[in-house]
C-alpha positions in Angstrom: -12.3 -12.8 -15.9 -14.6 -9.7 -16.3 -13.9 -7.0 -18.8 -13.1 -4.2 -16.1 -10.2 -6.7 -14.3 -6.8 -6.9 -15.1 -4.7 -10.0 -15.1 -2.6 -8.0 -12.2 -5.8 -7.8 -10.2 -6.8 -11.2 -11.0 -2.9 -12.4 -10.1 -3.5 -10.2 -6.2 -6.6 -12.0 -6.1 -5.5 -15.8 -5.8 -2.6 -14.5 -3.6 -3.0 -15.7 0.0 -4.1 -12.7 2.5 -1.4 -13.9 5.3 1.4 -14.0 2.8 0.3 -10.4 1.5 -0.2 -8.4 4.9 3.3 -10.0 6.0 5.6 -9.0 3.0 3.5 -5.6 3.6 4.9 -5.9 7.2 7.9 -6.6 6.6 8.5 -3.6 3.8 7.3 -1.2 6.5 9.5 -2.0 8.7 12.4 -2.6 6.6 11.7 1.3 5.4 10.9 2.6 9.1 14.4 1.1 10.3 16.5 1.9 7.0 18.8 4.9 7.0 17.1 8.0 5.9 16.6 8.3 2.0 16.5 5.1 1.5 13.7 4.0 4.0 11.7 7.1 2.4 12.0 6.0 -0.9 11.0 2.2 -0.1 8.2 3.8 2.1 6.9 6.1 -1.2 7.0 3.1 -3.6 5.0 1.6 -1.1 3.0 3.9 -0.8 2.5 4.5 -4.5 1.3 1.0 -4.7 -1.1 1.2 -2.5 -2.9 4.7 -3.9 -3.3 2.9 -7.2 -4.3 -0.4 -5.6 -6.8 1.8 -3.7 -7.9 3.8 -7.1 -9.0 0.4 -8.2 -10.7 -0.7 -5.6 -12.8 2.3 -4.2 -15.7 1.4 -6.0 -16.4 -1.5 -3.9 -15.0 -0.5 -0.7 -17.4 0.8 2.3 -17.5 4.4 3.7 -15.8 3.1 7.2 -13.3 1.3 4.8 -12.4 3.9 2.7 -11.5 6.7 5.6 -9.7 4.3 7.4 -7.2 3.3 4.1 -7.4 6.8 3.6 -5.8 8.0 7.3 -3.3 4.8 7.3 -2.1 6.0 4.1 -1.9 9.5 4.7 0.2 8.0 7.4 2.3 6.1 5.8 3.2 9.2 3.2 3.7 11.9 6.0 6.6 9.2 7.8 8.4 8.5 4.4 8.5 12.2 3.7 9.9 12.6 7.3 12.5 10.1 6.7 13.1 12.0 3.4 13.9 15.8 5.7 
């Protein structure tokens, strides 16, 4: 393990993509369907996870890549705070 990665990072590492993008999917939609405060609350801790998973890894992430996280989470935060009103 290097210096700059922590054993969380190194635990998401090893995970397997599939597994990852459906538990994602299924938290999404479990927070688009819920009953207004709670979906926007499940859809903000979501969302909260991802800025700092996207803190981390901006450094290594391309231009294209970046903009794109950027506008899905951007997203993501403007329907949770919808849900929220």
């Amino acid at each position: 393990m290097q210096r700059t990665q922590t054993p969380v990072l190194s635990r998401l590492a090893r995970l397997n993509p599939t597994t990852v993008f459906l538990a994602a999917l299924v938290l999404v939609l479990v927070g688009l369907f819920a009953p207004g405060v709670a979906g926007g609350v499940l859809l903000l801790a979501l969302a909260a996870g991802l800025v700092w998973l996207m803190t981390v890894t901006w450094a290594v992430q391309a231009r294209a890549t970046r903009m794109l996280r950027l506008v899905m989470l951007t997203l993501l935060i403007a329907i949770a705070l919808a849900k929220l009103l």
